[in-house]
C-alpha positions as CSV (number, residue, x, y, z in Angstrom):
1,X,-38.6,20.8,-6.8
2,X,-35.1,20.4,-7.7
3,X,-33.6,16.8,-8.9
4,X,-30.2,15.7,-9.2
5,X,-30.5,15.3,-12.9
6,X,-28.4,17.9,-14.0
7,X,-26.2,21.2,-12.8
8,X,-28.2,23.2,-10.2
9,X,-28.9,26.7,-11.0
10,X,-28.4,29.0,-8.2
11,X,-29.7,31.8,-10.1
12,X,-32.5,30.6,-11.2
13,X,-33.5,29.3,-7.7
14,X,-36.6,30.9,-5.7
15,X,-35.8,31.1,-3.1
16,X,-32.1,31.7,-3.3
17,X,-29.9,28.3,-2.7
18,X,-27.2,28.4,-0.3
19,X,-23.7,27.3,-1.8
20,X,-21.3,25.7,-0.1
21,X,-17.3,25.4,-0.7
22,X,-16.2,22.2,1.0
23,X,-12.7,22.3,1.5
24,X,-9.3,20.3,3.4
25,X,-11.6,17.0,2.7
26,X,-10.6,13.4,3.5
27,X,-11.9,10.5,3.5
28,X,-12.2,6.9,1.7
29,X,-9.2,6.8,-1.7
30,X,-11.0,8.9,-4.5
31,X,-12.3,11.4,-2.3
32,X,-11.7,14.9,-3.7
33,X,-9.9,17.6,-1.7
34,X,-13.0,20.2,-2.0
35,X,-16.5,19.6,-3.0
36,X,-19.0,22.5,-4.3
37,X,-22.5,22.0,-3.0
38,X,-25.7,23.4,-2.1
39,X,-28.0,23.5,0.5
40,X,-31.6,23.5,-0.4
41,X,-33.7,23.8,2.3
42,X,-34.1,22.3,5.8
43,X,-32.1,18.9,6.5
44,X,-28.6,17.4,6.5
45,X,-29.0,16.7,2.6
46,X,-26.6,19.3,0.5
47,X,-26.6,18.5,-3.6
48,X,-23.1,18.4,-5.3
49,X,-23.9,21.3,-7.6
50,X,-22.9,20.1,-10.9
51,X,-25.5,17.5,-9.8
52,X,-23.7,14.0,-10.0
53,X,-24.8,13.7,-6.3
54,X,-25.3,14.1,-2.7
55,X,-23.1,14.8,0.5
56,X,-25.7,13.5,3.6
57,X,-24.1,15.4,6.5
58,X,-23.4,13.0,9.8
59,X,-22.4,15.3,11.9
60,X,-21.7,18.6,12.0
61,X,-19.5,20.3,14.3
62,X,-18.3,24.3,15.1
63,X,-14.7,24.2,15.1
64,X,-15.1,28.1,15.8
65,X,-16.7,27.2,19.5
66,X,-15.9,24.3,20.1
67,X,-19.1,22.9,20.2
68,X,-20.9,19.5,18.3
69,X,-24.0,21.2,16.3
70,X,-25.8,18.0,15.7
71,X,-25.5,15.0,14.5
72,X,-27.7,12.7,12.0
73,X,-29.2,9.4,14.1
74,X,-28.5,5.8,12.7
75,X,-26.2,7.2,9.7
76,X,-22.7,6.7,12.1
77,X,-24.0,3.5,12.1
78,X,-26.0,1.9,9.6
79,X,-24.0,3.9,6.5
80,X,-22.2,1.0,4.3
81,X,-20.3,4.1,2.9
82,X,-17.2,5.3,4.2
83,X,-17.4,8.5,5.7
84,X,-16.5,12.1,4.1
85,X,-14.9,15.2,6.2
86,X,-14.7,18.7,5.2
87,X,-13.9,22.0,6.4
88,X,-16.8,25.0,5.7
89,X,-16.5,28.4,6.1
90,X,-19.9,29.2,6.7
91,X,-21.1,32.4,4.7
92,X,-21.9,35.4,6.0
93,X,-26.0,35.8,6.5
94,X,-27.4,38.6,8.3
95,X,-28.6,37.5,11.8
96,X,-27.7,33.8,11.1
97,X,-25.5,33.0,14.3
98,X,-22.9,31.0,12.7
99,X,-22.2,33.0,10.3
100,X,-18.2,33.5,9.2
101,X,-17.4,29.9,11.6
102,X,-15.9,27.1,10.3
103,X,-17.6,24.0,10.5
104,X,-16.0,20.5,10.3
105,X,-18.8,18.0,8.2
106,X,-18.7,14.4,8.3
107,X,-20.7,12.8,5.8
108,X,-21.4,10.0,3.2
109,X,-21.6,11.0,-0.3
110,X,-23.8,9.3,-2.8
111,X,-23.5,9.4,-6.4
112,X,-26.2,9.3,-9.3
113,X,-27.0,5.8,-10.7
């Protein structure tokens, strides 16, 4: 199992982690133009990969086709934090069907401590 304590090592993963280049992001004053995460397994919860925190998807939607991929119940509305949005291209996986779209992520991120 994988913690947020420190960097996360893609290479060293098994299996492989999926990383993420957030880019075009706005959001609440502080909030970083790009963010570098990774997706560990099932779930809307991406680490940030030097490992100071984590980017909880609230929606995710497929600028590519138009069409709202799904969205995280309660979060839109329960979330004290202000909400995150980024631009993904997602990478290109064999037989994944969204693979190459762009995908617009609205999110709260969380920080250690």
């Amino acid at each position: 199992m994988l913690g947020v304590g420190g960097a996360v090592s893609v290479a060293q993963a098994d299996p492989p982690l999926l990383q993420l280049h957030f880019y075009d992001c706005t959001g609440p004053d502080g909030t970083p133009s790009t963010l570098d995460l990774v997706h560990i397994g099932g779930g809307p919860v991406l680490l940030l990969a030097d490992g100071s925190g984590v980017f909880v998807v609230m929606e995710s939607f497929d600028v590519t086709t138009n069409t709202l991929r799904f969205t995280t119940t309660g979060l839109a509305y329960n979330s004290l934090l202000a909400p995150v949005t980024c631009l993904v291209t997602f990478p290109l996986i064999d037989g994944n069907p969204i693979s190459g779209h762009i995908l617009r992520q609205t999110g709260i991120v969380t920080s250690r401590g």
